[in-house]
Backbone as CSV, one residue per row, in Angstrom:
resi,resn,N_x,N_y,N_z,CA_x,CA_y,CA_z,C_x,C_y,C_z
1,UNK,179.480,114.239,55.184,178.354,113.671,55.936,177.876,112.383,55.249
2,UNK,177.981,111.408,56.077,177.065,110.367,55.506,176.061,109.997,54.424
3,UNK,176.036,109.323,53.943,174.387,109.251,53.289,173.782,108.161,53.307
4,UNK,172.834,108.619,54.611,172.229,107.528,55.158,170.882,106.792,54.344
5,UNK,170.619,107.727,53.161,169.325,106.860,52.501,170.006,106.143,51.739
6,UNK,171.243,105.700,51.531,171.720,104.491,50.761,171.869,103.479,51.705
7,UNK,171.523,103.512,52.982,171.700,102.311,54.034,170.467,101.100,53.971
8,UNK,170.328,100.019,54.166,168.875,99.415,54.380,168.789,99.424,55.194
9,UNK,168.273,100.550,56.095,167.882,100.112,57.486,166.692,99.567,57.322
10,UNK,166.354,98.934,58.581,164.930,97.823,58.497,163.924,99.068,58.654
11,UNK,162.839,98.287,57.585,161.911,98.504,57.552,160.752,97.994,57.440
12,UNK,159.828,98.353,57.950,157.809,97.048,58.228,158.470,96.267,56.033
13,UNK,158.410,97.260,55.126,158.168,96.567,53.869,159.551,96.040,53.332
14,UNK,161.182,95.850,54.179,162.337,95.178,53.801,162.729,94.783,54.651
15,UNK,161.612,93.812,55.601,162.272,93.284,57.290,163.109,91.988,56.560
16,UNK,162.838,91.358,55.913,162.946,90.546,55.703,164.745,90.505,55.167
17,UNK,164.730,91.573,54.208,165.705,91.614,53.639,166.790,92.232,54.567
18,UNK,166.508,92.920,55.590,167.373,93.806,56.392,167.958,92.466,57.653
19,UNK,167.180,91.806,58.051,167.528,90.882,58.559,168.321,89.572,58.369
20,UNK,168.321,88.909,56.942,168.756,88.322,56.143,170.161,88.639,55.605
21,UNK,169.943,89.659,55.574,171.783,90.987,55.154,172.761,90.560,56.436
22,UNK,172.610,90.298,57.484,173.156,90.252,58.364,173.591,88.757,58.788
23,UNK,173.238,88.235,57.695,173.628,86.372,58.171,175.375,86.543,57.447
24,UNK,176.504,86.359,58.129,177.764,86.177,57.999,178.084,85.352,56.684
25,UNK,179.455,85.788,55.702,179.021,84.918,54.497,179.727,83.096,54.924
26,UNK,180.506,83.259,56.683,180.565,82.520,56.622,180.477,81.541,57.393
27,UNK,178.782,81.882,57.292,177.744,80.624,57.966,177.511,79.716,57.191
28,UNK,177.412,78.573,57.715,177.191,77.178,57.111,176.152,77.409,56.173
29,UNK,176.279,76.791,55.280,175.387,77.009,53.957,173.951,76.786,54.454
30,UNK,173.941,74.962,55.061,172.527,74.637,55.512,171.688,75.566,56.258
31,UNK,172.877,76.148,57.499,172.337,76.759,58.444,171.853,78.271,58.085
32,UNK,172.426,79.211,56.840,171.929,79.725,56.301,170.684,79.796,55.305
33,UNK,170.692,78.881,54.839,169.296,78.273,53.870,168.152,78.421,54.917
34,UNK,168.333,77.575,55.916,167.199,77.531,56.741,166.617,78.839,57.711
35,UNK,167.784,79.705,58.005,167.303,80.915,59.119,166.853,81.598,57.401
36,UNK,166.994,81.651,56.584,166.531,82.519,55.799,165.274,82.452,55.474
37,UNK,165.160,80.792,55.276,163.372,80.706,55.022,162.895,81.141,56.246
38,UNK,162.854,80.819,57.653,162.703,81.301,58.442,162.097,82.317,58.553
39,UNK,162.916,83.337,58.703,162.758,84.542,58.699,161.948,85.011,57.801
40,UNK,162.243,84.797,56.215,160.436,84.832,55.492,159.325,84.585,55.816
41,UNK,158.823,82.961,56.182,157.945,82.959,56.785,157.271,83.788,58.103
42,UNK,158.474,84.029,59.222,158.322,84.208,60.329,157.678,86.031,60.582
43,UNK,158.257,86.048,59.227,157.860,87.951,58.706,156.684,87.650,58.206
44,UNK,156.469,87.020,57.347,155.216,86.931,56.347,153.881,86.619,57.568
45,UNK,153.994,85.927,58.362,152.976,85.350,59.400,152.446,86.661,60.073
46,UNK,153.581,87.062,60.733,153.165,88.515,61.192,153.260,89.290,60.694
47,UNK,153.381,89.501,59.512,152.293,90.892,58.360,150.884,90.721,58.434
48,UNK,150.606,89.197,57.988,149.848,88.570,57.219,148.545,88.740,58.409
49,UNK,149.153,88.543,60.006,147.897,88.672,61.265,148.039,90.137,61.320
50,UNK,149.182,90.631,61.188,149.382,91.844,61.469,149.283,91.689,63.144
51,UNK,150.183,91.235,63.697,150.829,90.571,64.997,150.638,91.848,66.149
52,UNK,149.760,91.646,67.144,149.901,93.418,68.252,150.483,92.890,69.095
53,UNK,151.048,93.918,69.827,152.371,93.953,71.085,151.620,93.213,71.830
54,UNK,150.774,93.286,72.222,149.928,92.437,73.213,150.173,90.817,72.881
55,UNK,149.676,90.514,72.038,149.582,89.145,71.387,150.998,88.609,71.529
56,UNK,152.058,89.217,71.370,153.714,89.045,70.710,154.113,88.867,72.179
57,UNK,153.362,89.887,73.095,153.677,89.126,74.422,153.356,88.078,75.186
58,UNK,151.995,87.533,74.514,151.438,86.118,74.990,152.061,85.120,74.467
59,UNK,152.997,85.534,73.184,153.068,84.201,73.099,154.555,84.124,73.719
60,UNK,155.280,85.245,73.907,156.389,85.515,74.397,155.924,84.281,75.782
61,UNK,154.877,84.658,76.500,154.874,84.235,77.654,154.615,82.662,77.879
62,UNK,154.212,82.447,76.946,153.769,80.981,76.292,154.740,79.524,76.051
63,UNK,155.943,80.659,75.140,157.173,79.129,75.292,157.986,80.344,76.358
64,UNK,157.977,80.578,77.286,158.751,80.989,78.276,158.081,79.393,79.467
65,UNK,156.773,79.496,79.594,156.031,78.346,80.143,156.157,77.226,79.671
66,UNK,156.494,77.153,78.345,156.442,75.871,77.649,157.989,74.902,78.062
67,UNK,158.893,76.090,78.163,160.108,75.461,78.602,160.134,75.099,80.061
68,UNK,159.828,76.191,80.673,159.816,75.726,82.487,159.012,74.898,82.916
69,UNK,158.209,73.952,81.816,157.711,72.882,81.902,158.736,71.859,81.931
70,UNK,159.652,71.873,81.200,160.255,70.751,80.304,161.373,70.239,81.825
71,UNK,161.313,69.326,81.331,162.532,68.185,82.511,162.891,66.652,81.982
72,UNK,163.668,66.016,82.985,164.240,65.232,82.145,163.021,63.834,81.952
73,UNK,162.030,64.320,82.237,160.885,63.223,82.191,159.627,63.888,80.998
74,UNK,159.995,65.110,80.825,158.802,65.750,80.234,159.187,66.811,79.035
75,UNK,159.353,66.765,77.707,159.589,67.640,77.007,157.929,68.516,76.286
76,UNK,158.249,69.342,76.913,156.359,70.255,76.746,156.758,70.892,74.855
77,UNK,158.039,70.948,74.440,158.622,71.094,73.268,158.304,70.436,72.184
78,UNK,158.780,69.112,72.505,158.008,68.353,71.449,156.284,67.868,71.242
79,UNK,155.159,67.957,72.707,154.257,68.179,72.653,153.927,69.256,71.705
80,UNK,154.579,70.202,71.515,153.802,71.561,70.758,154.247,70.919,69.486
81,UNK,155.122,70.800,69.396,155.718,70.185,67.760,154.728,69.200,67.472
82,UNK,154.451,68.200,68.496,153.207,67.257,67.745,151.855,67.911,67.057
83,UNK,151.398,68.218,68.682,149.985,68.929,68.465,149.693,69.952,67.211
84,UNK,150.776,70.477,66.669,150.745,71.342,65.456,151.051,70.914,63.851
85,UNK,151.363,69.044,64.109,151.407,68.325,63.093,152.732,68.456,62.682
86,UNK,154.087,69.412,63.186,155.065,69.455,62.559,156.247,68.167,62.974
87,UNK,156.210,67.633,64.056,156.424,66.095,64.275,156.436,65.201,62.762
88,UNK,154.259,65.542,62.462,154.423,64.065,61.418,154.582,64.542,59.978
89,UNK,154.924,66.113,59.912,155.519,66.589,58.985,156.918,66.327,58.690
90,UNK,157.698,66.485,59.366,158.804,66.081,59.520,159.398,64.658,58.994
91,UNK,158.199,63.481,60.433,158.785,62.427,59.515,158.302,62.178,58.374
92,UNK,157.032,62.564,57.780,157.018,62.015,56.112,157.753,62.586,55.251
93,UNK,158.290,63.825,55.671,159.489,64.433,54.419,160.700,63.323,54.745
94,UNK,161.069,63.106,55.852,162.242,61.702,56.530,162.143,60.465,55.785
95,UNK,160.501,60.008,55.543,160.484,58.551,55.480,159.657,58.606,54.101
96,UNK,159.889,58.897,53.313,159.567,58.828,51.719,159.515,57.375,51.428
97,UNK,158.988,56.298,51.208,158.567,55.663,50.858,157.927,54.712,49.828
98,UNK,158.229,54.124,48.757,157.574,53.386,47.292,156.190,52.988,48.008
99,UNK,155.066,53.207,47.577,153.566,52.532,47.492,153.919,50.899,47.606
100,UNK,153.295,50.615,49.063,153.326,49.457,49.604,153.569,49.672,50.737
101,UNK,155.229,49.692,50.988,156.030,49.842,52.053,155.068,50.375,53.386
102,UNK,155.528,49.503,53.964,154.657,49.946,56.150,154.849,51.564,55.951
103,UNK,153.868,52.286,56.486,154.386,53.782,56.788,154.863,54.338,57.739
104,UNK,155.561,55.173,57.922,155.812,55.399,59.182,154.903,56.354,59.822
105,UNK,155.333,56.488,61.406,154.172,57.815,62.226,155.300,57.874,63.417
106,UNK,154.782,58.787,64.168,155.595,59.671,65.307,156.212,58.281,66.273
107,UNK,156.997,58.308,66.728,157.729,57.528,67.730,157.263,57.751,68.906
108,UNK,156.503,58.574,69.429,155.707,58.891,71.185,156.994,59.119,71.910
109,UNK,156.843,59.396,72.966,157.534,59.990,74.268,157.716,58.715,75.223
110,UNK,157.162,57.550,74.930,157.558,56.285,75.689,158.154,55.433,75.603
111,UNK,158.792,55.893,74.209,159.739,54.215,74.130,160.712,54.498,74.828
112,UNK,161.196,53.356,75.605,162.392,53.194,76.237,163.200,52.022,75.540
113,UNK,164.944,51.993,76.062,165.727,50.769,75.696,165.608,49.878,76.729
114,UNK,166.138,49.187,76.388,166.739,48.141,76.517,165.708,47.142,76.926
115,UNK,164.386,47.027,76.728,163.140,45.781,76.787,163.619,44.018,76.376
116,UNK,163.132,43.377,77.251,163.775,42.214,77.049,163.728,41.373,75.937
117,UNK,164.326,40.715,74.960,164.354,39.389,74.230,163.132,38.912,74.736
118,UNK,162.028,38.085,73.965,161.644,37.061,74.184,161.383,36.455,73.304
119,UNK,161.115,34.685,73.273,160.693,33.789,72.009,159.242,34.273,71.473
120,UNK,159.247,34.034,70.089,157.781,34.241,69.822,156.487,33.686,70.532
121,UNK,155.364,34.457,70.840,154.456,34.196,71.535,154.123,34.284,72.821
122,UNK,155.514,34.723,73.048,155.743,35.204,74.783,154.359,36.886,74.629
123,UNK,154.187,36.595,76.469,152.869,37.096,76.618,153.740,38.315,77.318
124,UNK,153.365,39.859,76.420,154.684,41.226,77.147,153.527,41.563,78.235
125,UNK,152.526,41.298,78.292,151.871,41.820,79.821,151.873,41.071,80.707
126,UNK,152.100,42.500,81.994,152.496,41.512,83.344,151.384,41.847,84.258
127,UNK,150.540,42.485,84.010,149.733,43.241,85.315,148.241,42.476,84.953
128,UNK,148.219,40.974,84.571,146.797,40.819,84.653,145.667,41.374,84.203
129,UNK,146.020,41.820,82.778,144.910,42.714,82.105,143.990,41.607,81.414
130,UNK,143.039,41.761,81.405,141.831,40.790,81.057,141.479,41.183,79.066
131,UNK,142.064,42.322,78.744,141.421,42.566,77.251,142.418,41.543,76.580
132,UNK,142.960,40.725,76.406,144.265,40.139,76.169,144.031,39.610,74.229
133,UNK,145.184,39.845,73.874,144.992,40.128,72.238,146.593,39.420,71.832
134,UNK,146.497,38.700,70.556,146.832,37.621,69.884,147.627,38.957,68.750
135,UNK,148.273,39.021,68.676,149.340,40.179,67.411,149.566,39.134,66.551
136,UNK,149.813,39.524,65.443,150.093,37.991,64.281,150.629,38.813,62.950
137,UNK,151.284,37.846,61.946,152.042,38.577,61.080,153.135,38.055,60.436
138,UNK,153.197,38.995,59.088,154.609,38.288,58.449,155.629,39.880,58.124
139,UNK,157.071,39.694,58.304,157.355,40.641,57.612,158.241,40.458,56.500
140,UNK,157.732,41.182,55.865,158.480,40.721,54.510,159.201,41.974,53.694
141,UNK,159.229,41.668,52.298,159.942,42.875,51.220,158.466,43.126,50.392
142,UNK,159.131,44.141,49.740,157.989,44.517,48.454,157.793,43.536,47.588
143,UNK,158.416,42.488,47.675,157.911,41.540,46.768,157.621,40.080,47.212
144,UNK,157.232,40.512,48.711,156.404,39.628,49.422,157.221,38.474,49.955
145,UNK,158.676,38.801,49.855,159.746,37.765,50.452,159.947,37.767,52.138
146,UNK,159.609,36.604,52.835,160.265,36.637,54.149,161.023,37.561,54.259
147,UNK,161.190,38.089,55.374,162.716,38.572,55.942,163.007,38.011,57.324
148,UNK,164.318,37.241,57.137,164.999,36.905,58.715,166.078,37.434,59.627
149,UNK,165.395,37.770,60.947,166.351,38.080,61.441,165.353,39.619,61.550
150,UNK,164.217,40.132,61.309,164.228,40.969,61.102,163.705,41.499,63.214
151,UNK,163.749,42.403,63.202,162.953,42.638,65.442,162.442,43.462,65.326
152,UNK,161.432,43.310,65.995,160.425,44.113,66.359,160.691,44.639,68.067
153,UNK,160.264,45.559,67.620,160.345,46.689,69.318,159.023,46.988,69.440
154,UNK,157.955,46.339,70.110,157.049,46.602,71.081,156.591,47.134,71.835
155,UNK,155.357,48.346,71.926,154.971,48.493,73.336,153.734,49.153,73.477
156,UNK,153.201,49.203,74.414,151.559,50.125,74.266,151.229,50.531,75.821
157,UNK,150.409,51.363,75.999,149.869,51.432,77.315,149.117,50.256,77.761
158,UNK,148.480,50.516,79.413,148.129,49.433,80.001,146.160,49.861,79.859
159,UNK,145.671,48.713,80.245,143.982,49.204,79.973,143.365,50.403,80.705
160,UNK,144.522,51.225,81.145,143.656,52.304,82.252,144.659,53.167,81.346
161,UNK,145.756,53.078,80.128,145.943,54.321,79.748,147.165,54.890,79.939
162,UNK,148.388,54.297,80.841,149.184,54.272,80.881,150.018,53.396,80.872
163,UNK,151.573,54.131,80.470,152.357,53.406,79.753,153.077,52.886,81.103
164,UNK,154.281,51.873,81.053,155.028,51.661,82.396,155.460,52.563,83.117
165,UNK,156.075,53.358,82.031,157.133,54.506,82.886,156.503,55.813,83.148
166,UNK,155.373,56.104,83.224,154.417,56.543,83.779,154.044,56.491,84.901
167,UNK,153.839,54.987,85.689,153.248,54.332,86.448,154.490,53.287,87.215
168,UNK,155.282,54.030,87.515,156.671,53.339,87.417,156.093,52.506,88.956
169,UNK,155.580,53.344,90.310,155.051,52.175,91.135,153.665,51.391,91.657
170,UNK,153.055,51.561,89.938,151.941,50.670,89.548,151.806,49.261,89.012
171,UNK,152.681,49.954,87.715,152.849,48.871,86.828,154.182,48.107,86.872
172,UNK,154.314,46.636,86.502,155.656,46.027,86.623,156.731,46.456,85.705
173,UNK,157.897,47.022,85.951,158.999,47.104,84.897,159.037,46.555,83.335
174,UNK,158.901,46.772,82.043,158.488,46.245,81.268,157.229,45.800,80.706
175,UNK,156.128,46.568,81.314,155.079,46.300,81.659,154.214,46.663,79.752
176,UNK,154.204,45.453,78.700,153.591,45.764,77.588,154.763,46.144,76.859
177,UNK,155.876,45.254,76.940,157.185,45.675,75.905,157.715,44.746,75.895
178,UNK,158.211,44.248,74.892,159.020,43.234,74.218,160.052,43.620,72.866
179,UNK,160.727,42.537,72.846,161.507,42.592,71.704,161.543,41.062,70.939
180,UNK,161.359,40.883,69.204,160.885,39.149,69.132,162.013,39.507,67.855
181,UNK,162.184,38.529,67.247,163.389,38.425,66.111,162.509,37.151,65.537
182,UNK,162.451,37.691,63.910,162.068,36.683,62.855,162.908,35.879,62.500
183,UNK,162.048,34.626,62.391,162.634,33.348,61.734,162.871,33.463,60.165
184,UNK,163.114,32.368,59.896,163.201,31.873,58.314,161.655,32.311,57.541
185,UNK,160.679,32.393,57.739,159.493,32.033,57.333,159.003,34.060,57.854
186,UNK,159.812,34.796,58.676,159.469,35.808,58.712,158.282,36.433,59.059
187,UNK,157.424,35.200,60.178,156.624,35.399,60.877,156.412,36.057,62.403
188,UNK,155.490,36.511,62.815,155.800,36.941,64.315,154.322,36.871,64.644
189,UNK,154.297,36.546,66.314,153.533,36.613,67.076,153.709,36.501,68.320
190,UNK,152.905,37.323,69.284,153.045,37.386,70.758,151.958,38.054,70.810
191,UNK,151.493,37.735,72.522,150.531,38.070,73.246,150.461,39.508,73.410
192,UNK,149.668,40.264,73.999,149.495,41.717,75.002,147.820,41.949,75.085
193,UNK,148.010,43.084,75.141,146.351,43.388,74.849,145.944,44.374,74.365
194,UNK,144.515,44.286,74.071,143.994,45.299,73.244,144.353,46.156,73.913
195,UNK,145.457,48.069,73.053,145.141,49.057,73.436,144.199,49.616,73.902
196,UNK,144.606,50.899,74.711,143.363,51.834,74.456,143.558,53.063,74.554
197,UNK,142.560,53.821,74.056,143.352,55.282,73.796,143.548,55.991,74.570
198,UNK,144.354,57.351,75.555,144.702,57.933,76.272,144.738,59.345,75.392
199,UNK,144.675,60.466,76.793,145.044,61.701,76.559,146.528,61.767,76.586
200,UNK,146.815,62.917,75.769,148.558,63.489,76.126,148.645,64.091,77.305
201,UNK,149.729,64.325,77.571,150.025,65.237,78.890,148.868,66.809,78.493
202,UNK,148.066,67.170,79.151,147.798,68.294,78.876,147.240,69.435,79.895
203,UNK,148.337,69.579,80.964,148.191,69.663,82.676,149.248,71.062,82.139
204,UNK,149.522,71.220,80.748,150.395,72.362,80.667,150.196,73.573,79.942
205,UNK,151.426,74.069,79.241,150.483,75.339,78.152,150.359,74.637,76.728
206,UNK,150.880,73.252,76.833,150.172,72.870,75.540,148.759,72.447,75.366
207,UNK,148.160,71.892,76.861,146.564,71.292,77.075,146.316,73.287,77.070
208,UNK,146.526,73.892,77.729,145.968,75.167,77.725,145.475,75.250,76.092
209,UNK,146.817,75.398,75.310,146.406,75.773,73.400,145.464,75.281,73.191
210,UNK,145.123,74.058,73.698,144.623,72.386,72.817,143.300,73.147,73.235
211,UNK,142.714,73.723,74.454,141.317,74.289,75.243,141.152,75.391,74.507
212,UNK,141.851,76.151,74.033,141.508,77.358,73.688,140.842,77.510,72.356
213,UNK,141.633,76.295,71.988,141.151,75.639,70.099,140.281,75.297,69.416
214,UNK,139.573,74.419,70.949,138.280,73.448,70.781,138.885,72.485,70.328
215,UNK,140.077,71.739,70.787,140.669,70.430,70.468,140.401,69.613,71.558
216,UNK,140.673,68.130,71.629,140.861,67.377,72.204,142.190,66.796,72.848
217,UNK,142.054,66.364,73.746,143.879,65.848,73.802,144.457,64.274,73.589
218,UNK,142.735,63.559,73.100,143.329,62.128,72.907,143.568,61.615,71.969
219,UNK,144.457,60.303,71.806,144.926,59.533,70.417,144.576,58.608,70.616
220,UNK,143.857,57.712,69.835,143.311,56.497,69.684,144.333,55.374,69.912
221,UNK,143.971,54.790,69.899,143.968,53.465,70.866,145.207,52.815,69.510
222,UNK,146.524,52.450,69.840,147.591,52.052,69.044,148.557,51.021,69.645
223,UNK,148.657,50.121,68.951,150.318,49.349,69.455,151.513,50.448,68.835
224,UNK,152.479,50.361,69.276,154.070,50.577,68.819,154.228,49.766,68.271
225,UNK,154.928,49.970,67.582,156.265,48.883,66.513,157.728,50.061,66.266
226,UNK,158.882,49.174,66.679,159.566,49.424,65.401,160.461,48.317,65.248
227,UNK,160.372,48.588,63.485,160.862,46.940,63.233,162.043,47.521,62.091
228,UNK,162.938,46.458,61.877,164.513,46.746,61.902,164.972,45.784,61.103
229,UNK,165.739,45.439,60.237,166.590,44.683,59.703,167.692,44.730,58.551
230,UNK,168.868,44.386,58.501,169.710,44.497,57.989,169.660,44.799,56.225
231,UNK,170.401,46.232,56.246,169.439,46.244,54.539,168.601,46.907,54.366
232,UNK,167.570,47.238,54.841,166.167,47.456,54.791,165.841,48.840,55.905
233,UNK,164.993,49.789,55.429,164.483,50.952,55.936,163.777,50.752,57.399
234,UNK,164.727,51.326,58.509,163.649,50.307,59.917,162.322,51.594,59.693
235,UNK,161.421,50.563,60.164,159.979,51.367,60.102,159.388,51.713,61.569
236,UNK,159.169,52.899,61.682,158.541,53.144,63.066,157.287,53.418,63.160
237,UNK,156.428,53.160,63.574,154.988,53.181,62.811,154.268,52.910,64.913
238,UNK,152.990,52.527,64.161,151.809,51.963,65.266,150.747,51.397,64.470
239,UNK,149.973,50.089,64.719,149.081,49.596,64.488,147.839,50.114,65.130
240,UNK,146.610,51.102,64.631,145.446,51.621,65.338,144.554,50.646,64.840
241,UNK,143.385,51.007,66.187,142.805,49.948,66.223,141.024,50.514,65.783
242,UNK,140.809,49.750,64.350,139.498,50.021,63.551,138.654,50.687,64.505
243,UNK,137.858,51.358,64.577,136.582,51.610,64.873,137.203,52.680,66.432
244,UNK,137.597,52.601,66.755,138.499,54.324,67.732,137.816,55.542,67.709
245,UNK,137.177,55.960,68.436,136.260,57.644,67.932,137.186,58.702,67.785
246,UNK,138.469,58.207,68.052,139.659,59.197,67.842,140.246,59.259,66.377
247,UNK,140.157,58.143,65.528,140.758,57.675,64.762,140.835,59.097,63.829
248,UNK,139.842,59.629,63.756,139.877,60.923,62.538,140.060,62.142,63.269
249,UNK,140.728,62.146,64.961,140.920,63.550,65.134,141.891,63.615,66.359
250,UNK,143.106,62.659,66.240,144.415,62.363,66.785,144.530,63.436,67.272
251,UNK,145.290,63.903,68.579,145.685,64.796,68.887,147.263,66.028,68.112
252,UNK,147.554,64.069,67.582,149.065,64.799,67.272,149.441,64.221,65.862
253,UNK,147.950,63.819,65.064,148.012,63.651,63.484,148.625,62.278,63.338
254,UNK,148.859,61.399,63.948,149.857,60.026,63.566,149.050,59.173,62.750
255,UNK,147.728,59.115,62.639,146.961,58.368,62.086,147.074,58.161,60.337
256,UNK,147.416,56.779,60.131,147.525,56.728,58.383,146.453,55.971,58.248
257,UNK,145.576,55.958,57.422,144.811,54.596,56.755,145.180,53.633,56.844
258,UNK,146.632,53.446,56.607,147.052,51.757,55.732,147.387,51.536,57.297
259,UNK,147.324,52.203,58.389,147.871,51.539,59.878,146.597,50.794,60.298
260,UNK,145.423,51.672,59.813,144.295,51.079,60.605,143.989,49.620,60.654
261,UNK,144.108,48.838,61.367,143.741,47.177,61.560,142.494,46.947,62.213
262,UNK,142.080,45.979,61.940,141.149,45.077,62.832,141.066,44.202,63.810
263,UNK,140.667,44.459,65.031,140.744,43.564,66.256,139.578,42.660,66.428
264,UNK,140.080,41.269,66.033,138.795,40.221,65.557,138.377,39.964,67.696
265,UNK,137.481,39.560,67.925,137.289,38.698,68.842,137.225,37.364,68.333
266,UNK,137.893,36.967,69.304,138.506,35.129,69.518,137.166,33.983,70.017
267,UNK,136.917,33.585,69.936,136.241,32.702,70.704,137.037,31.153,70.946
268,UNK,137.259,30.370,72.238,137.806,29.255,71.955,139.496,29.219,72.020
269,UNK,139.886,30.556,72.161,141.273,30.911,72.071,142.248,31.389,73.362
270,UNK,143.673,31.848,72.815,144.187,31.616,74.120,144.138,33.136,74.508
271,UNK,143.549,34.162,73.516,143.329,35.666,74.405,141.835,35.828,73.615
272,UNK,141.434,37.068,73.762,139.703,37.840,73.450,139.958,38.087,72.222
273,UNK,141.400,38.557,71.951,141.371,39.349,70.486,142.533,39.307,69.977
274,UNK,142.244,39.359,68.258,143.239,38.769,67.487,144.009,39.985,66.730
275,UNK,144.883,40.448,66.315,145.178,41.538,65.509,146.456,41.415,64.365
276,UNK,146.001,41.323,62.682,146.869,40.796,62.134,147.427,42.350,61.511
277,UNK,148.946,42.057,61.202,149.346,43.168,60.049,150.633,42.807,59.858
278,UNK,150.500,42.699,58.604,152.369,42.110,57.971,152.964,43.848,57.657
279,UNK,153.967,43.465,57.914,154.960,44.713,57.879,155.735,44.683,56.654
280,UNK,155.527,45.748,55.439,156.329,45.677,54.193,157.339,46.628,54.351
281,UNK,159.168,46.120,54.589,160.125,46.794,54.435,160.569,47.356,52.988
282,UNK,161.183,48.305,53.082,162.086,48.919,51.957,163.563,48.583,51.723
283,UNK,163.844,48.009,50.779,165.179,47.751,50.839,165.839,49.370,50.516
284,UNK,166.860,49.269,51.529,167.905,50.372,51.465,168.641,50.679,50.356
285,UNK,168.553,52.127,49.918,169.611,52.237,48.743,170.525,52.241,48.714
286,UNK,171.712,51.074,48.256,173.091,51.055,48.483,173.685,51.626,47.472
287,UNK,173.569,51.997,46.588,174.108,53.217,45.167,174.733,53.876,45.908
């Protein structure tokens, strides 16, 4: 007869280990490393609430909704990944950085390709927005050297809050997007306008979480950037704009200090408002 008390069957105080026993020895190392922490945590969480069938079914029911949200215009997936900060967790373990260097923050759900070339100073809004704002800047290295050749990728919502492709038969195609390439001198400037801040999608079960929380669903008022050059760490970031009532309670955490800028008003000029920020690249480790 058997002897079944030498078996590990699972148990509430060796889930962890009984589950873990069962990873093949020949699963990918990474992919083993990671279901293992996993599964620690994922045990430890529900000890730790001490998780009831009830609950285990809400949330069961929760990303069952969260997916039959999702389409090829809408990932309700990575909303939850934001809203829970693991997005800008992610990229700061990604984008490690020397003290100086631009920081990075979340990439949003709007950038699109292929936005047109234009010469510096070209104006990326097309829809007649009246807040109209002056971008200005150098990008350089950590040791304050030009860089040429370096592009910037552009873009922001429009003054009511949406982005183009949002508003695909509102707003004009390209509507607050550009692409500019540095000179010798590693300067840049072009027109748009002052952001402003918008809610996330929250018409789903991620606005549901966000209500249940006592959260909010908006992010302050930001340009896009991402800027690129040969050599050098491309930086994906956003410029926020000083004084934002959002600024200290983002929906989806993107907010750094060193992003926050100032939007001067112009007087005498060719837009309302001015907004400077030089961009410090990382040179790439070629070792």
């Amino acid at each position: 007869m058997t002897d079944h008390s030498s078996i590990d069957y699972f148990t509430e105080e060796r889930s962890v280990e009984a589950v873990n026993a069962r990873i093949g020895a020949d699963c990918h190392d990474r992919l083993a490393t990671v279901m293992e922490s996993l599964v620690r945590h994922l045990h430890a969480f529900v000890k730790d609430v001490e998780l009831t069938q009830d609950e285990w079914g809400m949330a069961i029911d929760f990303l069952t909704k969260t997916g039959q949200i999702c389409d090829e215009n809408r990932q309700e997936y990575i909303l939850l990944s934001d809203v829970l900060g693991v997005s800008m967790l992610v990229d700061a373990i990604n984008n490690r950085r020397p003290t100086g260097a631009t920081e990075n923050t979340v990439l949003g759900p709007f950038h699109v390709g292929g936005a047109p070339d234009y010469p510096m100073g070209t104006n990326i809004t097309k829809d007649g927005a009246r807040e109209t704002c002056l971008f200005e800047g150098r990008i350089v290295d950590l040791d304050g050297n030009p860089i040429e050749g370096a592009k910037l990728d552009v873009w922001c919502d429009n003054e009511d809050g949406f982005y183009d492709v949002q508003q695909p038969d509102v707003q004009p195609p390209f509507n607050n997007r550009g692409i500019f390439t540095s000179g010798a001198d590693g300067r840049y400037w072009f027109r748009g306008i002052r952001p402003v801040s918008y809610p996330i999608p929250d018409d789903g079960p991620v606005g549901q979480l966000l209500g249940h929380l006592g959260r909010h669903p908006f992010r302050p008022a930001h340009m896009h950037f991402i800027v690129s050059a040969p050599g050098f760490d491309t930086v994906t970031t956003h410029t926020f704009v000083d004084g934002d009532p959002y600024l200290t309670s983002d929906a989806v955490f993107g907010v750094k200090a060193s992003l926050i800028t100032e939007y001067e008003p112009v007087e005498d000029g060719d837009t309302k408002w001015r907004s400077h920020f030089d961009f410090v690249l990382h040179r790439q480790n070629t070792q």
